[in-house]
C-alpha positions as CSV (number, residue, x, y, z in Angstrom):
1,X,67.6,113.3,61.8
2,X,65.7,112.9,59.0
3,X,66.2,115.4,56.0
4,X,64.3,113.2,53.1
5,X,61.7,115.5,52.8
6,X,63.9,118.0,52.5
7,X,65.7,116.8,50.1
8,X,62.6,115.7,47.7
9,X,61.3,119.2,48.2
10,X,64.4,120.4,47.2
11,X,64.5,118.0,44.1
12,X,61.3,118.4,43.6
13,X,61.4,122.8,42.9
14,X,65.0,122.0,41.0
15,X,63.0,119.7,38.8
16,X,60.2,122.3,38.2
17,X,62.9,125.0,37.2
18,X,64.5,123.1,35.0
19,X,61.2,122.3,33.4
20,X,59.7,125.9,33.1
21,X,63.0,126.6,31.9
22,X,62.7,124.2,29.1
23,X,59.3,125.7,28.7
24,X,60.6,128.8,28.4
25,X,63.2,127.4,25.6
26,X,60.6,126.0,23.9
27,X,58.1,129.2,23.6
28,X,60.8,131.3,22.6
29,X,62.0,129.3,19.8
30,X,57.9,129.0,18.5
31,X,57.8,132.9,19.1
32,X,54.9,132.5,21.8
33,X,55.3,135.8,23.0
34,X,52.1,135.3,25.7
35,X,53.6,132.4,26.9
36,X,57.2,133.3,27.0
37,X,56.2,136.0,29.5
38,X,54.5,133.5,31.8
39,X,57.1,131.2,31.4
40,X,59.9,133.8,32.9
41,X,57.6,134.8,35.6
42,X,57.4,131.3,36.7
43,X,61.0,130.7,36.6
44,X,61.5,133.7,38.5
45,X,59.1,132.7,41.2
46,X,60.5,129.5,41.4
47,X,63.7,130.8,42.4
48,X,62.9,133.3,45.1
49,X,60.6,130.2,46.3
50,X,64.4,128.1,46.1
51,X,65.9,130.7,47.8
52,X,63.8,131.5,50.5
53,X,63.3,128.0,51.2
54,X,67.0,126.9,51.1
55,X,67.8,130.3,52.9
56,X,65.4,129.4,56.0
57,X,67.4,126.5,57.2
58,X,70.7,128.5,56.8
59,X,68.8,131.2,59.0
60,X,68.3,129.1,61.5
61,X,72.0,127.4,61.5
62,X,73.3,131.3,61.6
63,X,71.2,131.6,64.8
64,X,72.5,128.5,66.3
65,X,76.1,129.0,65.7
66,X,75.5,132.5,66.6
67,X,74.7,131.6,69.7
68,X,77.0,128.9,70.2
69,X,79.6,131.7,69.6
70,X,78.5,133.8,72.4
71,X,78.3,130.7,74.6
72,X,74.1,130.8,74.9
73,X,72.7,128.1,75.5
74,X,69.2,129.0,76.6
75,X,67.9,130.0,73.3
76,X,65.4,127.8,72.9
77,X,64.2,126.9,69.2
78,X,60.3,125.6,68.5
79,X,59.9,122.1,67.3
80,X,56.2,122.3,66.7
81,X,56.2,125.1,63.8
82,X,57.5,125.0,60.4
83,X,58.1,122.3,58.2
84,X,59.1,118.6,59.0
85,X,62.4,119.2,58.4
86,X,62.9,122.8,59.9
87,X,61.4,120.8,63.2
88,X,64.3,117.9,62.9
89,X,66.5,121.1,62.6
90,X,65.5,122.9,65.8
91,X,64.9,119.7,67.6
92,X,68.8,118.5,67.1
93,X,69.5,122.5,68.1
94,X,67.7,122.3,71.5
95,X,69.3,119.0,72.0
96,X,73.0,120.1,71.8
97,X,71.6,122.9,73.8
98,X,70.3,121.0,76.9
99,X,73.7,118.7,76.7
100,X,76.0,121.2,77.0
101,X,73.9,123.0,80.0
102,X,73.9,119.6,81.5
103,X,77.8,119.6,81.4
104,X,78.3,123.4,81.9
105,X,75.8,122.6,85.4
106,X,78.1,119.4,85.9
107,X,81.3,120.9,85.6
108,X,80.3,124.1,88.0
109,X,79.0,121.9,90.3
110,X,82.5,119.8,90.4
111,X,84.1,123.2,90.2
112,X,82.5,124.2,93.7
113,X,83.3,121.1,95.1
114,X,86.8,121.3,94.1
115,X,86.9,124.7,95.5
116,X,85.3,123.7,98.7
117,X,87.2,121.3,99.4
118,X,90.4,123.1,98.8
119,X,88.9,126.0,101.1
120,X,89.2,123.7,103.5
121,X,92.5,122.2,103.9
122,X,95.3,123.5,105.8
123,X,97.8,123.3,102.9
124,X,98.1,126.8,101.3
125,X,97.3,126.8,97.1
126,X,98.2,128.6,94.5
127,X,98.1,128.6,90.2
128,X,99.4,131.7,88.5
129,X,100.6,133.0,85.5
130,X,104.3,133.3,84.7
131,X,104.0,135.1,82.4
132,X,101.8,138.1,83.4
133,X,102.1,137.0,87.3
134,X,98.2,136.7,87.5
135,X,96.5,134.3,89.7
136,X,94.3,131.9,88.5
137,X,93.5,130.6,91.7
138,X,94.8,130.6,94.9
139,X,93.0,129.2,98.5
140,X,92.6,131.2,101.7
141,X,95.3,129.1,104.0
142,X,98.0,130.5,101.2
143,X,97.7,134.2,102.5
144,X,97.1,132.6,106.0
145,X,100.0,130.7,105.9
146,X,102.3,133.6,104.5
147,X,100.3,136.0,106.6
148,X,99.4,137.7,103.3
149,X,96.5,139.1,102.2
150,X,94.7,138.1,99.0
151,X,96.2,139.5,95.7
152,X,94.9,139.3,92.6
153,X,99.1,139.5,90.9
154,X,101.9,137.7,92.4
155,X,103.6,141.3,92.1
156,X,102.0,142.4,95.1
157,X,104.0,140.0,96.9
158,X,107.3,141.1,95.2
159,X,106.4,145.0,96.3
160,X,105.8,144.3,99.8
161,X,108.1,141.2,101.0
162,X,110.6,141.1,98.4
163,X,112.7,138.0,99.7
164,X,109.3,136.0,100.7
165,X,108.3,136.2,96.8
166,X,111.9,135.0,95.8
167,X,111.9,132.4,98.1
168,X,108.3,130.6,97.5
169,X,107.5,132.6,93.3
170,X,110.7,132.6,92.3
171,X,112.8,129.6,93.1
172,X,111.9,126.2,91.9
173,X,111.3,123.4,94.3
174,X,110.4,120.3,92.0
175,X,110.6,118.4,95.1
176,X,109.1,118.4,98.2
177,X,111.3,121.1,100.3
178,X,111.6,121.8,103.8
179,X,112.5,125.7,103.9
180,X,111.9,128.2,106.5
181,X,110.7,131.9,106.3
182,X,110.9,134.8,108.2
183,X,107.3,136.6,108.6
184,X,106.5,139.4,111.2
185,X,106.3,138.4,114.4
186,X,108.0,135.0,114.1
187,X,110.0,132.3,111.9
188,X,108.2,129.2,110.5
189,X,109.2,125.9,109.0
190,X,107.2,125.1,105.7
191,X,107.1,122.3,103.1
192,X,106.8,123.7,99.6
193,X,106.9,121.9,96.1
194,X,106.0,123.5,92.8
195,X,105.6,122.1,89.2
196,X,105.1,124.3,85.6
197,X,102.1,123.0,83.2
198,X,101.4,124.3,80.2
199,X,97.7,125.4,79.3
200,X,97.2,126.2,75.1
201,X,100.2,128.9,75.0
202,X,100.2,130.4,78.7
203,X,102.6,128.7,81.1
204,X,101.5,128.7,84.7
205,X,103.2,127.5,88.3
206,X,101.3,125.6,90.7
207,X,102.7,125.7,94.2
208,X,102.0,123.8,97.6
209,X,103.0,124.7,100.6
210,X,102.5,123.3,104.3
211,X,102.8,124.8,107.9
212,X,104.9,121.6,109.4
213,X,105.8,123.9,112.8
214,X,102.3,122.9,114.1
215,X,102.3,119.2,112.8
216,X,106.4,118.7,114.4
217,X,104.9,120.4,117.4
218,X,102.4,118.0,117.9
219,X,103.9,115.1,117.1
220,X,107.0,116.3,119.2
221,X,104.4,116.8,121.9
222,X,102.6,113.3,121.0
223,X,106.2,111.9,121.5
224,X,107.2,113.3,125.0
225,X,103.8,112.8,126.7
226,X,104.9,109.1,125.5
227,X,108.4,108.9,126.3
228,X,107.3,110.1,129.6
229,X,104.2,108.2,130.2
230,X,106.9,105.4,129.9
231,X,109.8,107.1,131.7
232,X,107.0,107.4,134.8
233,X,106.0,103.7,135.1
234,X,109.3,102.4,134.9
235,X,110.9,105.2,137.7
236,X,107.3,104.8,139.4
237,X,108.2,100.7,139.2
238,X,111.3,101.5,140.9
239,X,110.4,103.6,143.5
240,X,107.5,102.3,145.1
241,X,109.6,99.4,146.4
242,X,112.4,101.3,147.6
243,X,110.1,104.0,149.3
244,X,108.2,100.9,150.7
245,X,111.4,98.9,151.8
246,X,112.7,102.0,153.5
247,X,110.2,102.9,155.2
248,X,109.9,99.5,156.5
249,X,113.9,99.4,157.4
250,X,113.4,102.7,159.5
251,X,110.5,101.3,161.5
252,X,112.6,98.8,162.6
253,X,115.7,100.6,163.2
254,X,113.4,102.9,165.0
255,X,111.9,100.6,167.0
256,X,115.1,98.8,167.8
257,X,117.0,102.8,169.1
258,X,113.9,103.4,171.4
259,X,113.3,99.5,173.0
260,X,116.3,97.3,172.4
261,X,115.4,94.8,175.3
262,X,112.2,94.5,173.3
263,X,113.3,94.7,169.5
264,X,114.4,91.6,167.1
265,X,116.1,93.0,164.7
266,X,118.6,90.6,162.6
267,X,121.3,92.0,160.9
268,X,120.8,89.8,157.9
269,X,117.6,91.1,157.3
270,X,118.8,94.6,157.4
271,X,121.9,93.9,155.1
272,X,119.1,92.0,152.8
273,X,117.1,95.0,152.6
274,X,119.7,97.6,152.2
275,X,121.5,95.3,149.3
276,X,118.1,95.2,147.6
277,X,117.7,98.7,147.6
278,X,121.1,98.9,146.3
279,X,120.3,96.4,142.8
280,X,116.8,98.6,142.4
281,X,118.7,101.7,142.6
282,X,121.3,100.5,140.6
283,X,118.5,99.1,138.1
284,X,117.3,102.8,138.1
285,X,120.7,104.4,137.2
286,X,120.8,102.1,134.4
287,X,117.7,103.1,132.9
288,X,118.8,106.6,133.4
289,X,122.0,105.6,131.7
290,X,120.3,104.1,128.7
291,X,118.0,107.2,127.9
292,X,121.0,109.3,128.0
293,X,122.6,106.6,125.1
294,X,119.1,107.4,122.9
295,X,119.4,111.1,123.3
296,X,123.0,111.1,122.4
297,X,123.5,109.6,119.0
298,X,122.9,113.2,117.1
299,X,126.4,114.0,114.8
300,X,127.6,111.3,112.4
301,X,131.2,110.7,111.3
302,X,130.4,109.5,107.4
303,X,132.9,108.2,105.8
304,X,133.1,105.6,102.4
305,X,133.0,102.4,103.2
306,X,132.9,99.0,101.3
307,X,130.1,97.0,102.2
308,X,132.4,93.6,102.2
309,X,135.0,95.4,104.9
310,X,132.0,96.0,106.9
311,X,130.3,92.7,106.5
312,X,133.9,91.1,107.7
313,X,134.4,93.1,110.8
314,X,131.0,92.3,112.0
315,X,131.8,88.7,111.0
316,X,135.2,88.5,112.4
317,X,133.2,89.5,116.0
318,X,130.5,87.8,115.6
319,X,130.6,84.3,114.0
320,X,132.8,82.5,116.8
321,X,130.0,83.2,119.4
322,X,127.1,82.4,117.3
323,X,128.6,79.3,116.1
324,X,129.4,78.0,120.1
325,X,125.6,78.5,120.1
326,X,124.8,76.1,117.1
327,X,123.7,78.4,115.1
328,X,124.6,79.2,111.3
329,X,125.4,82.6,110.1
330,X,126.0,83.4,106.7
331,X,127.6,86.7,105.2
332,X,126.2,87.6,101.4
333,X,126.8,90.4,99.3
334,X,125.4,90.5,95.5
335,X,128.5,92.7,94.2
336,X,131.9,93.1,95.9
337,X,131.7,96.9,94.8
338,X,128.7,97.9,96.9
339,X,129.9,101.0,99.3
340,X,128.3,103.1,101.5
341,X,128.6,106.9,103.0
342,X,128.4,105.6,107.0
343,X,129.5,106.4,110.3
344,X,131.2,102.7,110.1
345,X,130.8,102.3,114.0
346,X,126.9,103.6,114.3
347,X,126.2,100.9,111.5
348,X,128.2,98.0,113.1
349,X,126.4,98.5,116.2
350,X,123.0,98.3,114.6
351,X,123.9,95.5,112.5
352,X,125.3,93.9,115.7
353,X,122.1,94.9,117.4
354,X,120.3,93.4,115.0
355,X,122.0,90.2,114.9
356,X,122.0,89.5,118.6
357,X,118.1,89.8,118.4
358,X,118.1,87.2,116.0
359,X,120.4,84.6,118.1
360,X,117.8,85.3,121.3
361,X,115.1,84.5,118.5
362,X,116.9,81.4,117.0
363,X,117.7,80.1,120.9
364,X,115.5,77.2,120.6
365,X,114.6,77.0,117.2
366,X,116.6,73.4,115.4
367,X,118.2,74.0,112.2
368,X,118.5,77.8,113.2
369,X,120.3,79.9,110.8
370,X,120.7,83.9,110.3
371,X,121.6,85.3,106.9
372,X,123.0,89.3,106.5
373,X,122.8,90.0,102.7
374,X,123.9,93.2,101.3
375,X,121.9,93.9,97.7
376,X,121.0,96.8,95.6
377,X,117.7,97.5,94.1
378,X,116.5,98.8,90.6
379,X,116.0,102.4,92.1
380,X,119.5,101.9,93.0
381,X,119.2,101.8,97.3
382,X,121.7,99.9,99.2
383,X,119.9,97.4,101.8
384,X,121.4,95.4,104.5
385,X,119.2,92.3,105.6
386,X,120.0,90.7,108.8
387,X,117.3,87.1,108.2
388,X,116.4,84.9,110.4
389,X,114.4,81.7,110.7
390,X,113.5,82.1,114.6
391,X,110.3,82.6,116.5
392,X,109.6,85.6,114.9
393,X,107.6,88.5,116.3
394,X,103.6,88.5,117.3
395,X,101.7,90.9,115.5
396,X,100.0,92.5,118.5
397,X,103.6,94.4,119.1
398,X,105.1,94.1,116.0
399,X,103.9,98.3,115.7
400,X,105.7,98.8,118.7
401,X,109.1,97.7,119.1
402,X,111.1,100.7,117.9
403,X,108.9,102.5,120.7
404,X,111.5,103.8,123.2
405,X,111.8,101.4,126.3
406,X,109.4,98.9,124.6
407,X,111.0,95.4,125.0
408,X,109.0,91.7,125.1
409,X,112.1,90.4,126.9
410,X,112.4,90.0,130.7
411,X,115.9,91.5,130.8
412,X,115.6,93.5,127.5
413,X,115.9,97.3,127.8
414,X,113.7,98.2,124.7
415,X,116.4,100.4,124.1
416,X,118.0,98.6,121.0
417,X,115.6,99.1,118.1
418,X,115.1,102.1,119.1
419,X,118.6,103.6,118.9
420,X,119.0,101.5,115.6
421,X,116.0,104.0,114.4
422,X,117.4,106.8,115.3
423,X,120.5,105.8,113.4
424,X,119.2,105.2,110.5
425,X,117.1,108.2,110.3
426,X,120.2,110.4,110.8
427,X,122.0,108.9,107.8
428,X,118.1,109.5,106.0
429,X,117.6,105.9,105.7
430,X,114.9,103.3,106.6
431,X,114.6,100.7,108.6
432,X,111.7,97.8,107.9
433,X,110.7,95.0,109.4
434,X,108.9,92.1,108.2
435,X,108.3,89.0,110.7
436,X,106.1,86.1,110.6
437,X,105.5,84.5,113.9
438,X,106.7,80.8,114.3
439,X,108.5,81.3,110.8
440,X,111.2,84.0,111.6
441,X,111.5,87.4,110.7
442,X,113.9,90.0,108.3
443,X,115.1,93.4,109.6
444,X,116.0,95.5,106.2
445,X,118.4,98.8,106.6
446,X,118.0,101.0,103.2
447,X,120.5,103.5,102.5
């Protein structure tokens, strides 16, 4: 803004006083009575003139602040009255005042959004005080989850469900926790997590929670309809020739016990039929056979084990065949320390799975070589890497070969990477797969 004629008018009354006042000096001194008089009524005029004219501007920066105080920003100040400078004044004033409503109208506006949007998730929401125990916010699916209703003080909750208000106010989950709590009618499974931040001196506790009961249910759902989907085109692949076979068998037989002058019937066939409804049946029993294997891996026997014992039992079994088949194996382990908590025989078989996929991928591949490394990384997990440099996997089922059943092989199963899943989940590890196709692929287990 521009304040120089401000300023000048300023100057320019100081300069005036200090003149009459020299006046003033002067008459006094030359005992001009008449003069002297006029003289002090000048100066005196000149400085309520000062004053007032100094004292306007202050007025109007009172006002302002005044307002600014009392958070009002729709005052709205003149800029076409007044002095030059009184106009900069009020000009910069409406300025500030039309920013701050543009970020007061921003911020409300993110506000509802923020709100909205948290309104409509399923995940239950809430900030509140620790001190005091009021809420400073808190989303509908909370009370629905909790089957509370809303509360303006965490005390409510303590007053009416005592052990519900220790369980999710009172006890810190700092990570994500599994936990499940008894309401009225029913027990449910929730996933809470909390954190404490600090806003100018109030502490307050943020805490999320989730209704997993619906999302296991579904995906346990998701999961039968399909393992059975599956289950019924392999029985249904069974059956239809047998039923068809059979039927075919007892037309003959049939026709043969009511006209035997007339029938042809050949032993040879019959005992060819009959023996291949035995291999289909017995084809049926083994699939039955290897879901009851998947479903039974459910307890683990965890004991600590080196990594280099494991690594030489599986090599001690495994080498001599794999070798016979020209191809090179190699056992590496980064430190000789490395151990594990494992159920030693769960983990030999997976490794063993794992390697016995990656002799069928190395059958015709020259040069071929698998590698099982054992190394630690910086967040200080133990991974086991069976490598290969076989035909590796296509990408259209890459997504899909720990799917129960699921196999690319003609006399595969699809029962192998499945059950290596399911142990590695029940010792809460991973297993990951990375394959290039014509390159060869690497199957990581982290513990």
């Amino acid at each position: 803004m521009n304040y120089r004629a401000y300023i000048f008018a300023l100057f320019f009354r100081i300069l005036l006083i200090v003149s009459v006042i020299l006046v003033l000096v002067y008459t006094i001194y030359n005992h001009y009575s008449g003069y002297s008089v006029l003289a002090t009524l000048a100066i005196l005029y000149l400085f309520i003139n000062t004053y007032t004219f100094v004292k306007r501007r202050f007025v109007a920066m009172d006002d302002f602040f005044e307002a600014v105080k009392y958070r009002d920003f729709s005052r709205w100040f003149p800029e076409d009255r007044g002095p030059k400078d009184i106009r900069f004044l009020y000009t910069g004033f409406n300025e500030i005042n039309r920013t701050i409503k543009e970020i007061n109208s921003q911020n409300q506006a993110q506000f509802v959004y923020l709100q909205k949007i948290l309104e409509m998730v399923d995940i239950g929401i809430i900030a509140y005080n620790l001190e005091s125990g009021d809420v400073l916010w808190s989303n509908d699916s909370f009370g629905d989850i909790l089957d509370i209703p809303s509360f303006k003080n965490v005390r409510f909750v303590e007053n009416r469900k005592p052990e519900l208000f220790n369980t999710i106010f009172e006890t810190y989950h700092r990570e994500p926790n599994s936990i499940s709590i008894a309401l009225q009618n029913e027990s449910i499974k929730i996933l809470i997590s909390d954190t404490v931040f600090q806003v100018g001196e109030d502490a307050f506790k943020l805490i999320v929670i989730q209704d997993i009961d619906t999302t296991l249910n579904k995906n346990e759902s998701e999961s039968w309809k399909k393992l059975l989907s599956v289950m019924t085109h392999e029985i249904m692949n069974s059956i239809a020739p047998i039923s068809s076979l059979a039927d075919t068998l007892q037309r003959n037989v049939q026709m043969a016990i009511e006209t035997p002058e007339a029938s042809h019937l050949e032993l040879e066939d019959l005992n060819s039929g009959i023996k291949t409804i035995k291999n289909r049946s017995e084809g049926l029993l083994k699939f039955a056979k290897t879901y009851r294997s998947l479903s039974k891996v459910t307890n683990l026997n965890l004991q600590r084990t080196k990594v280099s014992e494991l690594f030489n039992n599986i090599q001690l079994l495994m080498q001599p065949s794999i070798q016979a088949k020209n191809i090179g194996i190699l056992f590496n382990i980064t430190s000789p320390k490395l151990e594990l908590d494992i159920d030693t025989h769960l983990i030999e078989q997976v490794l063993i799975n794992l390697i016995l996929n990656a002799v069928d991928a190395c059958k015709h591949i020259a040069n071929a070589e698998i590698k099982v490394v054992a190394v630690q990384n910086p967040n200080r997990d133990i991974v086991l890497k069976v490598f290969d440099n076989g035909s590796g996997i296509p990408q259209d089922i890459l997504e899909n070969i720990f799917v129960p059943f699921f196999t690319s092989k003609a006399t595969g199963s699809g029962i192998g990477l499945s059950l290596c899943k399911q142990i590695m989940l029940l010792h809460k590890g991973r297993i990951i797969v990375k394959s290039v196709e014509g390159e060869g692929s690497v199957f990581s287990l982290v513990f």
